[in-house]
N, C-alpha and C positions, 0 to 999 in steps of 0.2 A: 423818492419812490423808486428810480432807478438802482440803488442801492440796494434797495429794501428787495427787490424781482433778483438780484445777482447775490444774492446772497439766501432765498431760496431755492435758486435754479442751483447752489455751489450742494446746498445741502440735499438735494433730493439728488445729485448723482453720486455723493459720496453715501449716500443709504443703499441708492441703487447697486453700488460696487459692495459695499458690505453686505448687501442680501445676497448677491451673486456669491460672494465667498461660502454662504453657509450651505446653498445647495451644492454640493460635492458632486460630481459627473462619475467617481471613481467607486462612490459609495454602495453603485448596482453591479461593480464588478468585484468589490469584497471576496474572497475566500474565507472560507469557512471551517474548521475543524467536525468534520460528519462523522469519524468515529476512529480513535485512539484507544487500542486493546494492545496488551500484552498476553502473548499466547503462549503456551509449551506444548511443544509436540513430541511426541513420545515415542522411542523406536517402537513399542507396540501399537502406537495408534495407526487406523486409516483416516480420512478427510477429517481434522479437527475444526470446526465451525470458529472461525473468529471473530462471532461479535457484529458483523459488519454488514451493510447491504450495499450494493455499488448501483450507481446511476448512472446515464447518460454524460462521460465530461467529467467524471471523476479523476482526482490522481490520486493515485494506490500509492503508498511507499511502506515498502518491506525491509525490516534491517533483522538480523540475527547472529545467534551467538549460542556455544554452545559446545557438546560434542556427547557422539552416539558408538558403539559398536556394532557394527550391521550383522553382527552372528556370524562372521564367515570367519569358518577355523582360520588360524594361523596368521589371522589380519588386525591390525591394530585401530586405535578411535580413528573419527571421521570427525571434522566440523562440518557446519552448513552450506558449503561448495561441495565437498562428497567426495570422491576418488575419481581422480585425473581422467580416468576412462568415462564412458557412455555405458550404460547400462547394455542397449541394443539387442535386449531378449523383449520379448512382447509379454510378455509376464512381470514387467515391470511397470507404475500408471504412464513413463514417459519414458521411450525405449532411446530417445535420442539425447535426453540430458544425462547428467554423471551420475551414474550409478550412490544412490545412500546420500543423494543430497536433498535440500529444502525444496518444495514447491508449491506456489500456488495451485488452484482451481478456481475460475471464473466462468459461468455458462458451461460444465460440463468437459472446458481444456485445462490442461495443465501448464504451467508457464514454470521455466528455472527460476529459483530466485537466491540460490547460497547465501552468502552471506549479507546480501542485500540487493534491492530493483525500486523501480518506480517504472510506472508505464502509466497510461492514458486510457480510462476505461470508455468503450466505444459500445458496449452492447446495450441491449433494453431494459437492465436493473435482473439482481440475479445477487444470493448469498457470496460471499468469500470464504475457502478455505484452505488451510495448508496440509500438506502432507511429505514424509519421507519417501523418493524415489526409491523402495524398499518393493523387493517380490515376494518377500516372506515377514510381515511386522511378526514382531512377536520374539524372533528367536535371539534375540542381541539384546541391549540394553543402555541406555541414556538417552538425553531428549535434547532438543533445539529450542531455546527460548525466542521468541520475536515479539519485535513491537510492528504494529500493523496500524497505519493514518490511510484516512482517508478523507481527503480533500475537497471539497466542494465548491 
């Protein structure tokens, strides 16, 4: 009989430990892919929607590639970093990043993002979208390709 007790006490902690294995603790912390778009943006375009809606605790990641000319006589292509300089006319959506580069919009700001970013979305859910630090779209020509995750 003694036997017969240690040998369902052996088997009911070894079930006990295999049930433990199957509930995963890490299973509610999971990430998730919320939305993977690939966008072009267009030196003519303004805000191109990408696809996307951001939440509370999201992570954004921005990569891009590409290359545009900004319309400015006697200036050569630009990729998605822009020209060395700041824009720094208020006639441009982001007068303190580089003139003719990539940017987001999230809630209404503009964030750098050249040829790639990731940051931590912190606000109350709001569209994503990109745009060329451009004060004149239109008059130049090529686009910026991006793929846009976001993370949940």
């Amino acid at each position: 009989m003694i036997l017969f007790k240690r040998v369902i006490s052996t088997a009911t902690v070894l079930l006990a430990a295999l049930g433990a294995g199957i509930v995963s603790p890490t299973a509610a912390n999971a990430s998730t892919v919320a939305c993977n778009q690939n966008v072009e943006v267009r030196e003519s375009d303004w805000d191109v929607y990408t696809g996307c809606f951001l939440q509370y605790g999201d992570t954004v990641q921005i990569g891009a590639q590409g290359s545009i000319w900004a319309g400015v006589w006697f200036t050569g292509n630009n990729g998605p970093q822009g020209w060395t300089t700041t824009a720094g006319s208020s006639k441009f959506p982001m007068p303190s990043a580089r003139a003719y580069s990539l940017l987001s919009r999230a809630d209404g700001h503009y964030r750098y993002v050249g040829t790639g970013t990731s940051f931590l979305y912190t606000g109350s859910g709001t569209y994503l979208y990109l745009r060329i630090n451009d004060d004149v779209p239109g008059n130049g020509d090529g686009s910026f390709n991006a793929n846009v995750q976001v993370i949940r």
